[in-house]
C-alpha positions in Angstrom: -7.0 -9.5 -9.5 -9.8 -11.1 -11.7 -10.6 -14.0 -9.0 -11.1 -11.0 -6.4 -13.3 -9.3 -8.9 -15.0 -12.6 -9.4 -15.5 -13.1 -5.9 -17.5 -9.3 -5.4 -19.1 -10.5 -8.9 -20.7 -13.7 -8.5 -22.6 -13.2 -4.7 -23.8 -9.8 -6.2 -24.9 -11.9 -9.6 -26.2 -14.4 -7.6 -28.9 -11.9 -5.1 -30.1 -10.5 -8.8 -30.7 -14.1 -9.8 -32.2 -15.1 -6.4 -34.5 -11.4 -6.7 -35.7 -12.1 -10.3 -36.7 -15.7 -9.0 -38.7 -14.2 -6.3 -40.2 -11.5 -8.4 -41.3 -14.4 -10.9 -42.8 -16.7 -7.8 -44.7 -13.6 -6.7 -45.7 -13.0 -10.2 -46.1 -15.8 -12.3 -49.7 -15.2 -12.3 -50.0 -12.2 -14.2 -46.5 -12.7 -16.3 -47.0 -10.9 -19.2 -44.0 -9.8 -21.7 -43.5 -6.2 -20.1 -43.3 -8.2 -16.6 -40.6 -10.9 -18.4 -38.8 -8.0 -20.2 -38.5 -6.2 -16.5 -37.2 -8.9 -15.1 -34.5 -9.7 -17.5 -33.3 -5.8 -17.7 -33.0 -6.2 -13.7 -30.8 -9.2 -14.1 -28.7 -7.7 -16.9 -28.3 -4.7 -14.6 -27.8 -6.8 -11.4 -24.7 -8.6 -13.8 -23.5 -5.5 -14.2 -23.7 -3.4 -11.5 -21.5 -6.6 -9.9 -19.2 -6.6 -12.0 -18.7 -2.9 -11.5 -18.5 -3.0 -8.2 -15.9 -6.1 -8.1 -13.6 -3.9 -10.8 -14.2 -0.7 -8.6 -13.3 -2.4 -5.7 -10.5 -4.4 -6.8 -9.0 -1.8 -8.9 -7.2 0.2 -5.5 -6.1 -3.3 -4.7 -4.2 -3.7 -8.5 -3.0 -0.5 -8.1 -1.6 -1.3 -5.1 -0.2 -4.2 -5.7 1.8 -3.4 -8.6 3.4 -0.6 -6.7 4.8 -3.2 -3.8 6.1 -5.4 -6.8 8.1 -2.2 -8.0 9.1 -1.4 -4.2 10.7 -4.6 -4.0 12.3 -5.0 -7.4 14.0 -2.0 -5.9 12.2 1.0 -7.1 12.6 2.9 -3.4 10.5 6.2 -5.1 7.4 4.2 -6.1 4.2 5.7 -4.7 0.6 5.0 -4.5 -1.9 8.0 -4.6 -5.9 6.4 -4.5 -8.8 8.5 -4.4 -10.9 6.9 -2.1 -11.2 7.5 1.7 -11.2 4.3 2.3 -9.2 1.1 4.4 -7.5 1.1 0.8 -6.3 4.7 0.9 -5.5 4.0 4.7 -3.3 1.2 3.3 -2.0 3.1 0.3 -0.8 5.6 2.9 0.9 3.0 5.3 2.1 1.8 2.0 3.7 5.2 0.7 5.6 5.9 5.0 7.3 2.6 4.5 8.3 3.3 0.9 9.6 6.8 2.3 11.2 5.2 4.9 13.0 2.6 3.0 14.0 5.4 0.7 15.2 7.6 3.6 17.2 4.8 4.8 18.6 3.7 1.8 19.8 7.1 1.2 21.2 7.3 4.7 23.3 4.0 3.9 24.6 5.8 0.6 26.2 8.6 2.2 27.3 6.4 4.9 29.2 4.3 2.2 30.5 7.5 1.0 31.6 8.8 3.9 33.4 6.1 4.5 35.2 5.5 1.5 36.3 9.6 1.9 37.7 8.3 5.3 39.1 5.3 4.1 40.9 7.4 1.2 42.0 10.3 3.4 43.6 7.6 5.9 44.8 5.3 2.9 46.0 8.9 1.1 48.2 9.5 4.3 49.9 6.5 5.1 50.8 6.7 1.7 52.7 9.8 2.5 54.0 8.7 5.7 55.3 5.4 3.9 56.9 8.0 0.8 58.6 9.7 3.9 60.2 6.6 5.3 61.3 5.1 2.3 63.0 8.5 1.4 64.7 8.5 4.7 65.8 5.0 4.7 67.2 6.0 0.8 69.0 9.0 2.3 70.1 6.6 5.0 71.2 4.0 3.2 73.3 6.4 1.0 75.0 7.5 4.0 75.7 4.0 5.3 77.6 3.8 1.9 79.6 6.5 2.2 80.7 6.0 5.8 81.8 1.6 4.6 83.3 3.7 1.7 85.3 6.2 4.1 85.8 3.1 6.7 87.0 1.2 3.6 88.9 3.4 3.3 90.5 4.0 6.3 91.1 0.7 6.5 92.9 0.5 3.9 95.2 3.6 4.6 95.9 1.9 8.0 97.2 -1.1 6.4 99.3 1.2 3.9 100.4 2.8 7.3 101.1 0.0 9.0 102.9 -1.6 5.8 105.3 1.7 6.1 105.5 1.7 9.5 106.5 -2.3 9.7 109.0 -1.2 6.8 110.4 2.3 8.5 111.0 -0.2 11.5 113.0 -3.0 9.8 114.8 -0.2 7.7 115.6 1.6 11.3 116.7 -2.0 13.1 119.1 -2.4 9.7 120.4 1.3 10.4 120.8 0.4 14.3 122.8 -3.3 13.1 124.7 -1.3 11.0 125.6 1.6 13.3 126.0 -0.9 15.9 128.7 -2.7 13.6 130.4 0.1 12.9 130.6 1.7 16.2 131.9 -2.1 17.4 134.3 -2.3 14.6 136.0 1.3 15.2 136.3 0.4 18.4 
């Protein structure tokens, strides 16, 4: 901000310079030390008042532009407040809607991330429970299954035993019929 103070500074410098010039042409003929000593106080003052005016003008500006440099390093509640009634407050106004805005929005975006992610959990938190559910009926399933190969097992093998018995209860009844039959053909 010092060149834009410079740049107020110098033309303003430069009219008291040009001023005292033509106050010394127009007087040069009855310069005395009171006229010289005028002169010099109105260029001091023109210096000055410049360089006031360049710091008074370009002060709103640093003001202003320090705030956009915390804006966009992220601070969204940065806000200018100038006194003037000015194009500068004008600005610092425009300046302190989009700040609002960006604030507003970035606000918005938070609870929209939040919102989400309740969703998301909620969702997540149930499928977890429907999953729990399924696996505990495939467990109680699967027991089951168990039991009825254990019971068909089972079975299977009491047919075999039955089947053994029978097999055996039919040989021992053919060797009961052979021998009835050779005794019935032998009393005969």
């Amino acid at each position: 901000m010092a060149k834009r103070t410079t740049e107020i500074a110098i033309p303003m410098v430069l009219v008291g310079v040009f001023a005292a010039v033509v106050f010394l042409a127009i007087g040069s003929e009855q310069s005395g030390p009171v006229f010289y000593i005028v002169i010099l106080f109105l260029a001091v003052f023109v210096f000055f008042f410049g360089l006031a005016t360049g710091q008074n003008l370009t002060s709103p500006l640093q003001k202003l532009l320090g705030k956009a440099k915390e804006l966009s390093e992220g601070n969204l509640s940065t806000r200018v407040y100038l006194e003037t009634k000015d194009e500068l407050a004008e600005l610092a106004d425009t300046f302190n809607k989009i700040a609002e805005e960006l604030e507003t929005s970035h606000e918005q975006e938070v609870n929209s991330e939040k919102s989400v992610g309740i969703k998301v959990q909620a969702k997540t938190q149930e499928l977890e429970e429907t999953i729990s559910a399924l696996e505990q009926k495939v467990k109680n399933r699967t027991i089951e299954l168990e039991r009825l190969v254990e019971e068909s097992n089972k079975l299977q093998t009491d047919v075999k035993e039955k089947e053994e018995e029978t097999t055996q209860l039919r040989k021992e009844l053919n060797d009961l019929n052979q021998k009835i039959s050779k005794r019935a053909g032998s009393k005969g």
